[in-house]
N, C-alpha and C positions, 0 to 999 in steps of 0.2 A: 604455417598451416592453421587454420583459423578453428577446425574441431580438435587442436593438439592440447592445449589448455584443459578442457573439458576431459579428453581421453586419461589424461595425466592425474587428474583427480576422482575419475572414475577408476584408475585401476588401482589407487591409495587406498579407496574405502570401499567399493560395489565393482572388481573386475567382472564378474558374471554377466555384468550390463554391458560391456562392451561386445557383448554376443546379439544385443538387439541394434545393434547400426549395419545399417545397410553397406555390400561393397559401393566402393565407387560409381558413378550415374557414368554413362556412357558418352566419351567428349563429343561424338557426333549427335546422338541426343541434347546435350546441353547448347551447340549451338543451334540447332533445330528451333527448341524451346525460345532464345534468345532473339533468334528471327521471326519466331509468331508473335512473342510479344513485342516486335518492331520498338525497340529500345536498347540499348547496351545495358548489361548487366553486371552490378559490381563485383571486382574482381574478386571480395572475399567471399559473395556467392558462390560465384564461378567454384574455386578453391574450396569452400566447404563442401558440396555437392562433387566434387570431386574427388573428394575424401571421401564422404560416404552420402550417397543416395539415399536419405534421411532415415529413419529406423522401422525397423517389422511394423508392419501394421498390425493390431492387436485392440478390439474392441474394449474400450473401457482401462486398459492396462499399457500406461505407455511409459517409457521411462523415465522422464520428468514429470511429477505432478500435476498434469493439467493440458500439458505438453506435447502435442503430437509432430513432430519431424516432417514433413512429409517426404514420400518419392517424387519426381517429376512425372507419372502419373497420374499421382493423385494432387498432385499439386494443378497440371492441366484441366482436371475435372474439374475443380473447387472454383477454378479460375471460369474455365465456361460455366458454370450453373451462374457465376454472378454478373459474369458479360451479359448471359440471356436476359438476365432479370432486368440488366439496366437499358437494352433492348426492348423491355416491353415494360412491366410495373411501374420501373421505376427513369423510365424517358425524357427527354427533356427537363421543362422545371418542377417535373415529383424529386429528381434526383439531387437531394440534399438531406441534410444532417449535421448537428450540431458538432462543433470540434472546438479540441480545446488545443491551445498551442500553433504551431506552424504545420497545418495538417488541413487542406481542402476541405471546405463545408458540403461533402459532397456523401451519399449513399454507398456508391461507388464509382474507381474509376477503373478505368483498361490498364492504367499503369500502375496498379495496384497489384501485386502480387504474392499471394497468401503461399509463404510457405511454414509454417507454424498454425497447425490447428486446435483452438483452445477445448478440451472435454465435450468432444465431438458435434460442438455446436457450431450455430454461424456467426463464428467468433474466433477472428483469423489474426496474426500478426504477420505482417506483409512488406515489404520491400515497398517505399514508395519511391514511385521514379519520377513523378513529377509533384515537388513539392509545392507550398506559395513561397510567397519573399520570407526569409527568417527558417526556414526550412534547407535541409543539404537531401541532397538526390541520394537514396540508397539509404535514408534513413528508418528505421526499424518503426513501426505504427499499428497503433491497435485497431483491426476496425468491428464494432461487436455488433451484430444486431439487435441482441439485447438487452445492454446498455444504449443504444441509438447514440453511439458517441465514440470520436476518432481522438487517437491521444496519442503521441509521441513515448516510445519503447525505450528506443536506444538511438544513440546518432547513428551508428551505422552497425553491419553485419557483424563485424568482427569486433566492435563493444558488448552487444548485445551475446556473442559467446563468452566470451572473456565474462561478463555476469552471471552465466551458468558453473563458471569455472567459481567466482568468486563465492558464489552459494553453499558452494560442497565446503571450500576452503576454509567457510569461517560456520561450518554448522547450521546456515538455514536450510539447507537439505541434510535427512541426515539417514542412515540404513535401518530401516526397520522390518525386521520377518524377511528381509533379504531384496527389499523393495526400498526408493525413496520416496521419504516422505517431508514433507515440512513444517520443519521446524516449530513448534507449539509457541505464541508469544506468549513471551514472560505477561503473568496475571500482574498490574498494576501494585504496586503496595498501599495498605489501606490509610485513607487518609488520618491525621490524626490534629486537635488541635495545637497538641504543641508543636507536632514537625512544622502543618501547615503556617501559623503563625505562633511563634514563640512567643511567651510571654517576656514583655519589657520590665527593669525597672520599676519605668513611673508604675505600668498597673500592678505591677507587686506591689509597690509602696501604697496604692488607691485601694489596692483590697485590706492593705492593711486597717491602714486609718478606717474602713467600711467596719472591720470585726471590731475596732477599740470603740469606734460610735455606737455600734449595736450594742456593745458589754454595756458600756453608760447610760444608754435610757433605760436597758432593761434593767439593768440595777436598781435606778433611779423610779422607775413605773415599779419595782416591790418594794421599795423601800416607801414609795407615796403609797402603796397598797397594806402595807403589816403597820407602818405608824397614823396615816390617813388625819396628817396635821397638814394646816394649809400652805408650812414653807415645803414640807415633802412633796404635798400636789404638785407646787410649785416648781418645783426642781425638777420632777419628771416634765412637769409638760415644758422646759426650759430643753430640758434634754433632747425630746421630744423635735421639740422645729429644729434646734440645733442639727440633728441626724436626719430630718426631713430635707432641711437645706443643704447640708453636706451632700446627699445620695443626689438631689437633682445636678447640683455643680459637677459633680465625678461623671454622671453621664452626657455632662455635652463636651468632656473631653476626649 
């Protein structure tokens, strides 16, 4: 049963939710639907849709974040508004779009079948039934308006549940005020110079020898400063190149 996974971890943490899944779609319905879209339809559609005729319809409040189920009516509709369009807007060669993966460079197609509507835009995840080469038939695909960009979901219906199942299971959905929500990403941890690059050795041993050269001229520059004879001069300004030439060497390693 392909919505049994999802049911399973819906009645773990949000049973109340399984009060917004539709009964079963109606099997003479379903082949109805299956003959308009003049293509076979895969069997874990069939079987989820058979389970349940996607969930209440409810503006703005659906039970997955973003998430709309559809019925096979509203599924029909979505479906003709985008047949029309590629009927008339987007005809011939208007009908294209950037795609990423094994997903038709295309606007839309008739084998395209949005049953997933994303936060009530024109922004569908769809059953594609005719994929290109590198593509499998019945695999899951995003097509958004949007974005103006087709991307690969899931290989197929019944992975693409099984990810909803796997969400709840490991906390990226989680029950909030009795609703789901997702998952907040972890904020980054702040970089820091040691985690990012530890200090080595050698530049600990470079910084060293850096502070023992610094003590020596500065020594050396008060000691030519409070005696101001010309071996003291001397010895600072000795010092002096000495720690000028040392700091350049340390820096071109």
């Amino acid at each position: 049963m392909t919505w049994r996974p999802v049911e399973d971890q819906l009645r773990a943490h949000l049973p109340a939710a399984l009060d917004r899944l539709n009964p079963p779609a109606d099997a003479d319905d379903l082949r109805r639907f299956e003959a308009e879209v003049e293509a076979p339809l895969p069997e874990a559609f069939l079987s989820a849709w058979g389970e349940h005729d996607g969930e209440a319809l409810s503006e703005g409040d659906y039970l997955f974040p973003g998430l709309l189920h559809l019925p096979l009516a509203a599924m029909r509709g979505e479906r003709d508004v985008m047949n029309a369009l590629l009927a008339t807007e987007y005809a011939g060669e208007r009908n294209v779009a950037p795609a990423v993966g094994p997903v038709r460079p295309l606007y839309w197609s008739r084998l395209w079948i949005p049953f997933v509507q994303r936060y009530g835009a024109s922004d569908f995840y769809c059953l594609d039934l005719d994929p290109p080469e590198g593509g499998r038939s019945g695999q899951v695909i995003r097509v958004s308006a949007k974005l103006d960009e087709r991307t690969v979901v899931a290989p197929s219906v019944r992975a693409y549940f099984e990810g909803l199942a796997a969400k709840l299971r490991d906390g990226r959905l989680l029950v909030v005020d009795g609703a789901l929500r997702a998952a907040a990403s972890p904020a980054p941890a702040p970089a820091s110079a040691h985690a990012s690059s530890p200090i080595t050795p050698a530049e600990r041993n470079r910084f060293a020898l850096g502070l023992a050269l610094a003590a020596v001229f500065w020594g050396a520059l008060y000691f030519a400063f409070t005696r101001r004879t010309p071996a003291a001069i001397g010895a600072a300004a000795a010092a002096w190149a000495v720690w000028f030439v040392a700091r350049r060497l340390m820096r071109r390693r």
